[in-house]
C-alpha positions in Angstrom: 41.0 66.7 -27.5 37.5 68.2 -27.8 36.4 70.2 -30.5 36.6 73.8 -30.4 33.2 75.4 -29.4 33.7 79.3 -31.3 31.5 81.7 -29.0 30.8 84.5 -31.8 27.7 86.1 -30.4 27.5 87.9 -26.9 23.5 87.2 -27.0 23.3 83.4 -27.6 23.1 80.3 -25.4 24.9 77.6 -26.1 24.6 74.2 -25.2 28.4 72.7 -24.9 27.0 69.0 -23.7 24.2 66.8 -23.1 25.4 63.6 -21.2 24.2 61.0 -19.0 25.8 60.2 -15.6 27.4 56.7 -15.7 28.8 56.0 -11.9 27.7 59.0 -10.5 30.4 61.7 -11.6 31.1 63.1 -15.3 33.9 64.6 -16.6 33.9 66.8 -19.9 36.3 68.3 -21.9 35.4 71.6 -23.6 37.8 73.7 -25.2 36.1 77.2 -26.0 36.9 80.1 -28.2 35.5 83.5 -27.9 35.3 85.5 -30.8 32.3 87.5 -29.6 32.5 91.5 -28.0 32.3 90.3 -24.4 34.4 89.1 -21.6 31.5 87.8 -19.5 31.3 84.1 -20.5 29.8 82.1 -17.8 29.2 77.9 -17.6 25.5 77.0 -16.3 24.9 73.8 -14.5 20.9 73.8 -13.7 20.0 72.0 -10.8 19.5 69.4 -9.0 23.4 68.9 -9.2 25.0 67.7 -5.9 29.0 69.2 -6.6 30.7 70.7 -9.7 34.3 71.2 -10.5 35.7 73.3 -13.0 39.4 73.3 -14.2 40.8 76.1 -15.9 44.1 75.3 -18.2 46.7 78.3 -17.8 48.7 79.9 -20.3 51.5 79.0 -18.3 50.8 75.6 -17.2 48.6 73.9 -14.5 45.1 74.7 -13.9 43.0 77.3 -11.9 40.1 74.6 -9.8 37.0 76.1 -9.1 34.4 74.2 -6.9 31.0 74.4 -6.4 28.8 72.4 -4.5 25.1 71.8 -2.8 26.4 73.1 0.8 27.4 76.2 0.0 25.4 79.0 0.6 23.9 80.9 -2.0 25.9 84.0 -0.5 28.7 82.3 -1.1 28.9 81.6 -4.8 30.3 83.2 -7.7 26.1 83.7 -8.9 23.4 83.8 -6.2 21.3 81.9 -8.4 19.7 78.0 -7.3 21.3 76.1 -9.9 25.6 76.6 -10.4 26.8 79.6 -12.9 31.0 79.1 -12.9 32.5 82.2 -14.5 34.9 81.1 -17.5 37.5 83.9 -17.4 37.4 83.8 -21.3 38.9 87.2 -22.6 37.8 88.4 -26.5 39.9 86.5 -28.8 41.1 84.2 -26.3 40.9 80.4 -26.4 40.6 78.2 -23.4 40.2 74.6 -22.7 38.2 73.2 -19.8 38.0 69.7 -18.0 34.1 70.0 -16.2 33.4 67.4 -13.5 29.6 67.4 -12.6 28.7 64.7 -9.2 25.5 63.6 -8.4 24.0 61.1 -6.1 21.8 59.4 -8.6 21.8 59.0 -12.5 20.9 61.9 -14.4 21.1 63.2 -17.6 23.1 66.9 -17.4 22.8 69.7 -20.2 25.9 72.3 -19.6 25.4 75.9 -21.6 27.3 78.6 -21.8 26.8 81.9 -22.4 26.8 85.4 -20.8 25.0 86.4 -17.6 22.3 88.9 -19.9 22.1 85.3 -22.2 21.4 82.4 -19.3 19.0 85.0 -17.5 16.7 85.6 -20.5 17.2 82.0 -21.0 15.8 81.3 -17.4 13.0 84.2 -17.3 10.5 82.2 -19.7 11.4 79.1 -17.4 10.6 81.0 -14.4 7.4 82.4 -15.4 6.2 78.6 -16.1 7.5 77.5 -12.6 6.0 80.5 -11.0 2.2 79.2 -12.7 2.1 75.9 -12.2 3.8 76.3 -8.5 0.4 79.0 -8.5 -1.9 76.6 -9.8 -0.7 73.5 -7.6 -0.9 75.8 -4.7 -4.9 77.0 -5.3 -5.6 72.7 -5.7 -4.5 72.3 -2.7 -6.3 74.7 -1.0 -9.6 74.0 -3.2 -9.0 70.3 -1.7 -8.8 71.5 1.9 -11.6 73.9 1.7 -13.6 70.5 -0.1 -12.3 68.7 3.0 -13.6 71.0 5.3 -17.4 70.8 3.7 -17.5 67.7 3.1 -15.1 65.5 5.5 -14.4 63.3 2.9 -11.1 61.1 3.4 -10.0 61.3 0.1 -9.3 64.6 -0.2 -7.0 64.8 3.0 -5.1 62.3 1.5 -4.2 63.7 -1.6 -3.9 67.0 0.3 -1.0 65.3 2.0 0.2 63.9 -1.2 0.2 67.0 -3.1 2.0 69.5 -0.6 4.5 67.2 0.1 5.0 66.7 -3.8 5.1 70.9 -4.2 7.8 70.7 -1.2 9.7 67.7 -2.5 9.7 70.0 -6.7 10.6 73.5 -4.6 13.4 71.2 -2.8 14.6 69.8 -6.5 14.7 73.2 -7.7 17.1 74.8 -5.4 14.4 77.2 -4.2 13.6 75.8 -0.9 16.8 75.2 0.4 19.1 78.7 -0.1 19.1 78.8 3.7 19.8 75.2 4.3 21.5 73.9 1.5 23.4 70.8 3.7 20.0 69.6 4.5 19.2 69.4 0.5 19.5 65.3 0.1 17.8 64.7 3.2 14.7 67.0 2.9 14.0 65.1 -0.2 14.4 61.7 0.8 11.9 62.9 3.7 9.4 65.3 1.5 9.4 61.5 -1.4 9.4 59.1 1.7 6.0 61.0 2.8 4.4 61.3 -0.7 4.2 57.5 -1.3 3.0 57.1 2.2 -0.1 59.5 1.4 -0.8 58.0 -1.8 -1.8 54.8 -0.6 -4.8 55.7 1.6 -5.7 58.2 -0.9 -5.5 55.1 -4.0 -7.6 52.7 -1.6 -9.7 55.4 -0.6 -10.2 56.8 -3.5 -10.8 53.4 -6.0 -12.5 51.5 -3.4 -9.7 49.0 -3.2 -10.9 47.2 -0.3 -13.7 46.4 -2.0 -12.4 45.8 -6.2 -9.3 44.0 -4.9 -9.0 42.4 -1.4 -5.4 41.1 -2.3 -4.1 44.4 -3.3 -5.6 46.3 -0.4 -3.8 43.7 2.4 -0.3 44.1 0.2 -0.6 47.9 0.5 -0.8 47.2 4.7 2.5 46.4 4.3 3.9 49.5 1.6 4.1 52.5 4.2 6.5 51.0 6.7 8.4 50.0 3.4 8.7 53.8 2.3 9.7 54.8 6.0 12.9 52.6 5.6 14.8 55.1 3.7 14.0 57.6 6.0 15.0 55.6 8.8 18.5 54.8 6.8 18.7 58.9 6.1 18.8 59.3 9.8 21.5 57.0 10.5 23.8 59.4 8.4 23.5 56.9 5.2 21.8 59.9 3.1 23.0 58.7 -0.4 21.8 55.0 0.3 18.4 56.2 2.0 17.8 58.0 -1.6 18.9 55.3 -3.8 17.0 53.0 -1.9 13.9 55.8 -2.5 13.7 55.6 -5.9 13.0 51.6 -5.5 10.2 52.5 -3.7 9.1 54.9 -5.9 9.3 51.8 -8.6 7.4 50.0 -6.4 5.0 52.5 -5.6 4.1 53.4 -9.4 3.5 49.2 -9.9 0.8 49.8 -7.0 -0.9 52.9 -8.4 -1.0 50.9 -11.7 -2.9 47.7 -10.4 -5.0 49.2 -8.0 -6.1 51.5 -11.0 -6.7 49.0 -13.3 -8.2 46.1 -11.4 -10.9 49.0 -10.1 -11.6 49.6 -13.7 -12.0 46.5 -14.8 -14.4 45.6 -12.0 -16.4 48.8 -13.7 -15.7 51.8 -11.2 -15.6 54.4 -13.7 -13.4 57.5 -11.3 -10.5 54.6 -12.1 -10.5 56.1 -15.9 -9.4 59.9 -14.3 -7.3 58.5 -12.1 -5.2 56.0 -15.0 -4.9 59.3 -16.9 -4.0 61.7 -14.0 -0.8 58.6 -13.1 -0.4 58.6 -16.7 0.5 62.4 -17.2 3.2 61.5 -13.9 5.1 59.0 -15.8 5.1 60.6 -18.9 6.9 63.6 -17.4 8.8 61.7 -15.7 10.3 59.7 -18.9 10.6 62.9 -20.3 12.6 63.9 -17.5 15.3 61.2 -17.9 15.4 61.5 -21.2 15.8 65.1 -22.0 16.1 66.8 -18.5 13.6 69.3 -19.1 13.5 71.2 -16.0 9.8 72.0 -16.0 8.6 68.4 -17.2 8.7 66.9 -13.4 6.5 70.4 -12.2 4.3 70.2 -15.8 3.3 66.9 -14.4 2.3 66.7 -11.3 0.5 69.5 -12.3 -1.5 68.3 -14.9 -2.0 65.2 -12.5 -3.2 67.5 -9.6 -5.9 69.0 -12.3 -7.2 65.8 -13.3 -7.4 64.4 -9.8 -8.8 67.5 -8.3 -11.7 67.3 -11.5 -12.1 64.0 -10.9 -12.6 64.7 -7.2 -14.8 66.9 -8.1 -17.3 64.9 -10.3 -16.8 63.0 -6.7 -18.5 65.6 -4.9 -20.8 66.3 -7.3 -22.1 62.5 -7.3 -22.6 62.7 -3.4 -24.8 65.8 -3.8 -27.1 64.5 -6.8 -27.3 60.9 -4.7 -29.5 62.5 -1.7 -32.2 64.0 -4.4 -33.2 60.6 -5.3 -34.6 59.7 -1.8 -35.9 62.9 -1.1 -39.5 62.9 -2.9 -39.5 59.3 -0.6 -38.8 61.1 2.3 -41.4 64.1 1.7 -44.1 61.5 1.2 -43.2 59.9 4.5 -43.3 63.3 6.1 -46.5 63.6 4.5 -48.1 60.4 5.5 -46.9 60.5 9.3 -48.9 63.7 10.1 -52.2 62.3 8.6 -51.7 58.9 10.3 -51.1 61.0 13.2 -54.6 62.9 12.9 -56.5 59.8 12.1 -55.1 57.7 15.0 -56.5 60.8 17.7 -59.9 60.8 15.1 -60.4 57.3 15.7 -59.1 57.6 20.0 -61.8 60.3 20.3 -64.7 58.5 18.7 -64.0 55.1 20.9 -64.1 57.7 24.2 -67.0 59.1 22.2 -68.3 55.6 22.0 -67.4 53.9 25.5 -69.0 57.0 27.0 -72.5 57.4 25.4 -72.5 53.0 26.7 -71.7 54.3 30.2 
């Protein structure tokens, strides 16, 4: 039997559990007592969750089953909200006990809270206002990097402009945001949005560390890494959607192992940009770790965003490299401007006085 969780204030959040998925489903027994002044006790879920159960024990024996999942529509749940919110029917005074079953396609490590509707949104309205920023701020990179595009026609830049609006599609996707109108297409649209990412990463990491040139080997392996990240899309489409994004997150393995190499072999050949973009990867997989260990739900959109900034500065110095290269030739260029005209005005000096010449002989 679980211990008793007393609810004694109608303000607070509580978090109940914080467990790690083990084969895919977790089951938790919570027995809950409310001595607080309110009957509105709800049990939050936060996303990305793929299905949640929650059985009620009744005073008179048996259980009331309530199920939630990732294909409903928002309209259609208890809370219109993007992650699950399972109302507790937990009277004052009362005590309940609760067997929670939480599914997912992948491991993950779940928080469960508690507390009532006024308590989880306060809770989620400093959470918002982060996600709202750095969604803001990852959306005016990428249109910095297309205008930058645009002037300059550099490659790199439309490479990571793939990379990065596919990565803000892929985090709106994890979030529940994107897909309140299509939430059976959930699994798939990331496997698709993550599939794509790793493809535009390569180009953009040759592209953008010279890997043809630092590393020969590394730039012929990479030939052969984008039809590797297209299989899981390939497996998604033949209705294998759980395998196509277990089979992902290989690839993103692999794909990080790539990123590393091709970032330190161009460093240690002495291209300098590699230093930006070690420490732009660097902020990625720290968010990431904090992500599987702690389940933070703004650590995955804190980092790529702190990545897209130090890619899009280094980018930048980029840019600002190419414009300071063409002053060095130009005083070369002015003098050969200057020369030609004068060798121009000599050569029809000297054509005048032979005609001059040939004709004061005639």
């Amino acid at each position: 039997m679980a211990k008793e969780i007393v609810l004694d204030n109608a303000e607070a959040f509580y978090k109940l559990k914080d467990a790690r998925l083990s084969k895919n489903a977790l089951w938790l027994s919570i027995s809950l007592k409310n001595n607080s002044s309110s009957n509105d006790w709800y049990i939050q879920v936060p996303s990305p969750v793929n299905e949640v159960d929650l059985y009620t024990a009744q005073k008179g024996g048996g259980f009331k089953h309530l199920k939630l999942n990732d294909q409903i529509l928002f309209a259609n749940r208890p809370v219109k909200v993007n992650g699950f919110i399972l109302p507790l029917s937990l009277k004052k005074g009362e005590s309940r006990h609760y067997y929670l079953r939480i599914k997912n396609n992948y491991k993950l490590k779940i928080p469960v809270y508690a507390g009532t509707l006024e308590a989880i949104y306060e809770e989620e309205h400093f959470k918002n206002i982060l996600n709202g920023f750095m969604f803001g701020a990852l959306m005016a990179l990428m249109v910095y990097n297309l205008y930058t595009y645009i002037a300059i026609r550099d490659k790199s830049y439309l490479y990571y402009l793939g990379y990065l609006f596919f990565s803000i599609l892929f985090l709106l996707i994890w979030n529940g945001y994107f897909t309140q109108w299509l939430p059976i297409w959930s699994l798939r649209l990331l496997t698709v949005c993550s599939a794509i990412t790793l493809v535009f990463s390569i180009p953009f990491s040759n592209n953008y560390l010279h890997v043809r040139q630092y590393s020969p080997i590394l730039f012929k392996i990479s030939k052969c890494l984008i039809p590797l990240f297209l299989i899981p899309v390939l497996i998604d489409l033949s209705a294998h959607t759980v395998l196509a994004f277990q089979l992902l997150q290989g690839c993103l393995a692999i794909a990080a192992g790539y990123w590393l190499m091709s970032g330190y072999f161009s460093l240690k050949k002495g291209y300098k940009p590699a230093v930006y973009y070690l420490a732009a990867l660097s902020c990625l997989l720290i968010s990431y770790g904090f992500y599987e260990g702690f389940h933070s739900s703004m650590s995955l959109q804190m980092g790529l965003c702190l990545q897209a900034l130090v890619l899009s500065f280094a980018l930048a110095v980029k840019l600002n490299d190419l414009k300071n290269k063409p002053c060095v030739f130009k005083p070369k260029c002015l003098i050969k401007l200057q020369v030609s005209p004068n060798n121009c005005l000599s050569a029809r000096k000297m054509k005048r006085k032979a005609l001059l010449q040939s004709s004061m002989v005639a």
